[in-house]
C-alpha positions as a Markdown table, in Angstrom:
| # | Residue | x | y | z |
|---|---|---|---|---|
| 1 | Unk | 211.7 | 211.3 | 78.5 |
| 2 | Unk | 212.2 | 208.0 | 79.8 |
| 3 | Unk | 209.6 | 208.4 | 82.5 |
| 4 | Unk | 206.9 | 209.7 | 80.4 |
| 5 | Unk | 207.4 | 207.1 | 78.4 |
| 6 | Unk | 206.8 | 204.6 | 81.5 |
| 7 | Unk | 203.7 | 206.5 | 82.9 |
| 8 | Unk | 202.6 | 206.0 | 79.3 |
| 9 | Unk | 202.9 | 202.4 | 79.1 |
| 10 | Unk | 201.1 | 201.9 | 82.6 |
| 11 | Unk | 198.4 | 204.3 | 81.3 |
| 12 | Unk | 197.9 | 202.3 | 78.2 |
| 13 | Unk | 198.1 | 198.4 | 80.6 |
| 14 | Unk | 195.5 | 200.9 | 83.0 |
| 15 | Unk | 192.9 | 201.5 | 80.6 |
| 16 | Unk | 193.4 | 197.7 | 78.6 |
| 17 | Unk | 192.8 | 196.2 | 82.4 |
| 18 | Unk | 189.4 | 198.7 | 83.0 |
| 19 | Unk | 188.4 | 198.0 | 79.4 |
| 20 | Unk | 188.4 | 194.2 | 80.2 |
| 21 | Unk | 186.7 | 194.4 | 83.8 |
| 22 | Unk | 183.8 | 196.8 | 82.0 |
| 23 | Unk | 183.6 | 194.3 | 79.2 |
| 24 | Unk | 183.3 | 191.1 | 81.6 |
| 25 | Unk | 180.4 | 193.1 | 84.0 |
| 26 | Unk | 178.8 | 193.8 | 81.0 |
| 27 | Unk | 178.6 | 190.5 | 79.5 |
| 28 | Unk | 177.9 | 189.5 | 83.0 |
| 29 | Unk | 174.4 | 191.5 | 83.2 |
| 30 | Unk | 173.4 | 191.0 | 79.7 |
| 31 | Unk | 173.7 | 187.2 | 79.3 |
| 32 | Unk | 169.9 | 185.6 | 78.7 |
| 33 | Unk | 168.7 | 184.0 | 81.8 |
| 34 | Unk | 166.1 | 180.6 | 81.2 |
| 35 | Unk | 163.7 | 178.9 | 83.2 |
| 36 | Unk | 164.6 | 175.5 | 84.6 |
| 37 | Unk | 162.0 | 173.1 | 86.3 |
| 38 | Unk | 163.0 | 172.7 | 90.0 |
| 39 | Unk | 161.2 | 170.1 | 92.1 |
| 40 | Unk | 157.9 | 170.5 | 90.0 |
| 41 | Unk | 158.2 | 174.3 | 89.7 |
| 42 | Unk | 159.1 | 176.4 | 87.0 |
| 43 | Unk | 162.5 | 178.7 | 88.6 |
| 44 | Unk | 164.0 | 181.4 | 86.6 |
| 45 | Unk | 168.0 | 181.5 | 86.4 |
| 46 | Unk | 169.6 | 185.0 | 85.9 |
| 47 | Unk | 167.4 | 187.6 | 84.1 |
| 48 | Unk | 165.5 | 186.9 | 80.9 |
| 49 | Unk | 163.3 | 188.5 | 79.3 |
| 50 | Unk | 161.5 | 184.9 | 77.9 |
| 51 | Unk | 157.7 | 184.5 | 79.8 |
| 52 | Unk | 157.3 | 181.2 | 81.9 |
| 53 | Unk | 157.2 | 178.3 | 80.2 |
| 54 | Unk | 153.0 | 177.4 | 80.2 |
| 55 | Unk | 153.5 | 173.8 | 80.6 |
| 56 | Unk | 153.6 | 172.1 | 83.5 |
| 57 | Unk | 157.0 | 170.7 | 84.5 |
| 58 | Unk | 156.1 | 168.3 | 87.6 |
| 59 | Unk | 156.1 | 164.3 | 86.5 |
| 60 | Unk | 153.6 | 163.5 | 84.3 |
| 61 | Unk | 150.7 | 161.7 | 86.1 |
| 62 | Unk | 150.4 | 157.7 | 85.0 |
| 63 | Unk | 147.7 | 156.0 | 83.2 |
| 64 | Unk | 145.2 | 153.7 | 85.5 |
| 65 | Unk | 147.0 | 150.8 | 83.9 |
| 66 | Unk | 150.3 | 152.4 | 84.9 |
| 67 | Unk | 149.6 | 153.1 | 88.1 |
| 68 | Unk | 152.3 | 151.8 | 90.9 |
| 69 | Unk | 150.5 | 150.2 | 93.6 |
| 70 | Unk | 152.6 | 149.2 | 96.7 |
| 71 | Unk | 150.9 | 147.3 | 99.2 |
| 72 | Unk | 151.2 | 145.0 | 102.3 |
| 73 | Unk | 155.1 | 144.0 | 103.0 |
| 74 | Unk | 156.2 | 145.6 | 99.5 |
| 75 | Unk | 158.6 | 148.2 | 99.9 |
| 76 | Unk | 157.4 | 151.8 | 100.2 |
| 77 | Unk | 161.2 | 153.6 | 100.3 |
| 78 | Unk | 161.4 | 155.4 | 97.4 |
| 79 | Unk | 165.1 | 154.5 | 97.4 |
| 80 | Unk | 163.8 | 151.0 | 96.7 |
| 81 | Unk | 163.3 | 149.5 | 93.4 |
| 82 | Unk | 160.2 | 148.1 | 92.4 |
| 83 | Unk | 158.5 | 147.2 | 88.9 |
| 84 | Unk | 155.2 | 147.0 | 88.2 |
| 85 | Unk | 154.2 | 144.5 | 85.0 |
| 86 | Unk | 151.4 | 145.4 | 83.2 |
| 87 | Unk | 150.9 | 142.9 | 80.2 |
| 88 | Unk | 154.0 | 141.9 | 78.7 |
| 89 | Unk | 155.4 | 145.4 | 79.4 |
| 90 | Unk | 157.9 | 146.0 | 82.7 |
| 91 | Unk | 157.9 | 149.9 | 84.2 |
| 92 | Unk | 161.2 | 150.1 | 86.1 |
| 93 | Unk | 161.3 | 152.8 | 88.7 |
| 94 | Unk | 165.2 | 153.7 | 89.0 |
| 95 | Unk | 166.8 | 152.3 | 85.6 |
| 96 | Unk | 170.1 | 151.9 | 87.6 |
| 97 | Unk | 169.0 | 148.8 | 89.2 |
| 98 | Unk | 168.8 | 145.3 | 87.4 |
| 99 | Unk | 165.5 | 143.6 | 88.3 |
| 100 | Unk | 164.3 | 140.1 | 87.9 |
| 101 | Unk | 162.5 | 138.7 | 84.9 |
| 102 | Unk | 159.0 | 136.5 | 85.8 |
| 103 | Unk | 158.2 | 134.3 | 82.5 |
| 104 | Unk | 155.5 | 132.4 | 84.4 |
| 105 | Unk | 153.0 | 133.5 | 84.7 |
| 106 | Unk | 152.4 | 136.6 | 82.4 |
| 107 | Unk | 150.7 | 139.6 | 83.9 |
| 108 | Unk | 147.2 | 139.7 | 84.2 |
| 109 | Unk | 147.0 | 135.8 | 83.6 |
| 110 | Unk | 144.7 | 133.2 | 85.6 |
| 111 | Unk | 146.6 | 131.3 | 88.4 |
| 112 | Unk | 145.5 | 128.1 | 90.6 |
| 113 | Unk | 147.2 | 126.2 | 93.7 |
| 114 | Unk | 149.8 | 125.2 | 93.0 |
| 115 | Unk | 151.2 | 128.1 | 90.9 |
| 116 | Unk | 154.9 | 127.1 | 89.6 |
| 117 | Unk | 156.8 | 130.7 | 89.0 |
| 118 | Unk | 159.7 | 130.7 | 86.6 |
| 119 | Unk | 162.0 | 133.3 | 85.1 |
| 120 | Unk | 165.9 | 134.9 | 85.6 |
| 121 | Unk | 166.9 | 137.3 | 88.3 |
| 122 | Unk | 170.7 | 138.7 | 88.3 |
| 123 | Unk | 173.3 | 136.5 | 90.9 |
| 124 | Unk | 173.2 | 139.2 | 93.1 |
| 125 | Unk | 169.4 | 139.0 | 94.1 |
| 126 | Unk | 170.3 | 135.6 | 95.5 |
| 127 | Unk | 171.5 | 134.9 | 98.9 |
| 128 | Unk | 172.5 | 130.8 | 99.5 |
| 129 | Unk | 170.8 | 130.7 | 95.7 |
| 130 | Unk | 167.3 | 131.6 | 96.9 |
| 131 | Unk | 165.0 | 134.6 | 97.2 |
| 132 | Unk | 161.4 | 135.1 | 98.6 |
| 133 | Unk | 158.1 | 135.5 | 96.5 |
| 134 | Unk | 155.1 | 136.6 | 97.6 |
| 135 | Unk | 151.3 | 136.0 | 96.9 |
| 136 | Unk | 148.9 | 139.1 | 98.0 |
| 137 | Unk | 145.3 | 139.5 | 97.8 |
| 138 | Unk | 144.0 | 142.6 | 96.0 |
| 139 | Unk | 143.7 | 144.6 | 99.4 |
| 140 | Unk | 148.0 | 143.7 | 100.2 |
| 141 | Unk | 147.1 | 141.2 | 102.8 |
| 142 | Unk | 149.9 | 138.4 | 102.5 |
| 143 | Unk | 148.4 | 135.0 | 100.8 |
| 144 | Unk | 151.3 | 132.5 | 101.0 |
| 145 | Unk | 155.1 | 133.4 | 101.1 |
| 146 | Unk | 157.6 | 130.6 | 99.2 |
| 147 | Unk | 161.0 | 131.0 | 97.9 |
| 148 | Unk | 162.8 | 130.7 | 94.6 |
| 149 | Unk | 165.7 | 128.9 | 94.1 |
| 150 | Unk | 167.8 | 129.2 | 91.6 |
| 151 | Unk | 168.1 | 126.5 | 88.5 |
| 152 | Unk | 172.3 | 126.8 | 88.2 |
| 153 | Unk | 175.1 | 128.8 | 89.6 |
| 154 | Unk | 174.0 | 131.9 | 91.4 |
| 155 | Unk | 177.3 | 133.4 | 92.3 |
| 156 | Unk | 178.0 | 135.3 | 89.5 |
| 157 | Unk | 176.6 | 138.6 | 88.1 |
| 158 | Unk | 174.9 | 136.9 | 85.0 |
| 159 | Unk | 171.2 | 136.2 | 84.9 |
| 160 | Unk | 169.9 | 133.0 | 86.9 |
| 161 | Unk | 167.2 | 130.7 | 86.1 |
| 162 | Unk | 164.9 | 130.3 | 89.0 |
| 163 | Unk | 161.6 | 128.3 | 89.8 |
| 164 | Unk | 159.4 | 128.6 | 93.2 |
| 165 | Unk | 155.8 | 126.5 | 94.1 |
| 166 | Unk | 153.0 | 128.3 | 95.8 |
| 167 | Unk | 150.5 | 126.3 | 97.6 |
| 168 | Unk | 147.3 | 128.7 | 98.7 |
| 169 | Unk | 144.6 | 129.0 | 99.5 |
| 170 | Unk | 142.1 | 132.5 | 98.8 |
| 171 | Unk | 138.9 | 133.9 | 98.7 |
| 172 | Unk | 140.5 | 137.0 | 96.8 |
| 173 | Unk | 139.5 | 137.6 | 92.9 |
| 174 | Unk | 142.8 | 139.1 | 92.0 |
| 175 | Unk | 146.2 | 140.4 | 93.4 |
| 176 | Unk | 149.8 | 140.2 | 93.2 |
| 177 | Unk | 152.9 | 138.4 | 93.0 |
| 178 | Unk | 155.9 | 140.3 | 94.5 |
| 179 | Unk | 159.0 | 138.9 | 93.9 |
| 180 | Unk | 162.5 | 140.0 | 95.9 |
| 181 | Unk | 166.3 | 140.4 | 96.3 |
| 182 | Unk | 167.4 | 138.7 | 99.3 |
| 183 | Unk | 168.1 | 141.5 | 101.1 |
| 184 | Unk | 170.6 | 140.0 | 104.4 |
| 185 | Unk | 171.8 | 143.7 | 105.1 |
| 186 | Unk | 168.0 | 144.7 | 105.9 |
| 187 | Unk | 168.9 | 147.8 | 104.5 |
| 188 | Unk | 165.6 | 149.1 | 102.8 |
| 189 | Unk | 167.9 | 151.4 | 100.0 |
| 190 | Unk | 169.1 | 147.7 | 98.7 |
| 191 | Unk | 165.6 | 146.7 | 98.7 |
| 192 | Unk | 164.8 | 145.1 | 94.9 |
| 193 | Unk | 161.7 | 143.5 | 93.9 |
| 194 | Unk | 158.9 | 143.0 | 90.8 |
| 195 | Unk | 155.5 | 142.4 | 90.7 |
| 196 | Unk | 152.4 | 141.1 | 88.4 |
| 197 | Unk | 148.8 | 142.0 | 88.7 |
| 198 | Unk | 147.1 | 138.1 | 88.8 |
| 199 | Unk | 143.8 | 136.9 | 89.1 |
| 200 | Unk | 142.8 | 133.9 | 91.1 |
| 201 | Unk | 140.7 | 131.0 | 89.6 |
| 202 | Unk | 138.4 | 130.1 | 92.8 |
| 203 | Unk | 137.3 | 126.7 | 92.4 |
């Protein structure tokens, strides 16, 4: 009596254990797949009986007046951070970087020799309290070069206050003013920079 009793109990633990594998493949081959967008294409993910998404799931083209420009010595990595003013309003390309702040002059403005540049740029873009800044012609070809020293302390993580003088000379209409981390390391990944569309005033 005692035995049937134990072959009962394994038989009852037998069929609770099958029940529970049969449950887990079934749940298994019935959950609802989706589609996910993978590197600008639309993927499906297990089975599902939803019809490919019609939109298109690649990065949304930018506007003319959006449109990121990288020219002569700028950096081209896109590990690199660069922003792009247009107007008052900053695009930042990687939001995990903090990038320096130009007050003068505003985007788009009119700019003569000499042109004084002033705004903050976190400690860290400084190196001996200075950073280079850039003048380019419409076409990336490098006007003047100058630096930017800071206006206080520059070894701490806060923002800085820096001003830089540009003496030039162009026959350009417009360009650019690319301003940069001091980058010692020469590493291009640790590469920072900002820069304004400007227009020259040809005298």
């Amino acid at each position: 009596m005692h035995i049937i009793k134990g072959k009962a109990v394994y038989v009852v633990l037998g069929i609770i254990v099958v029940t529970a594998i049969i449950l887990q493949i079934c749940q298994l081959f019935s959950k609802e797949g989706s589609w996910l967008c993978v590197n600008g294409t639309w993927q499906m993910q297990g089975k599902t009986s939803k019809a490919k998404p019609a939109e298109s799931c690649s990065k949304p083209e930018a506007t003319d007046d959006q449109k990121f420009v990288l020219e002569g010595e700028v950096a081209t990595s896109t590990t690199a951070t660069t922003s792009e003013v247009v107007g008052d309003v900053p695009m930042t390309y990687n939001q995990d970087k903090t990038l320096a702040i130009i007050e003068e002059p505003k985007a788009s403005s009119v700019v003569s020799s000499p042109l004084v540049v002033k705004g903050e740029a976190p400690g860290a873009w400084y190196f001996e309290a200075s950073f280079p800044v850039k003048l380019l012609d419409d076409k990336g070809n490098v006007i003047v070069t100058a630096t930017a020293t800071a206006q206080s302390d520059s070894l701490t993580t806060d923002f800085v206050p820096y001003k830089a003088l540009l003496e030039f000379t162009t026959t350009a209409t417009s360009g650019y003013l690319v301003l940069a981390n001091d980058n010692p390391s020469g590493l291009i990944e640790n590469e920072l920079s900002v820069k304004i569309p400007v227009t020259f005033l040809n005298k």
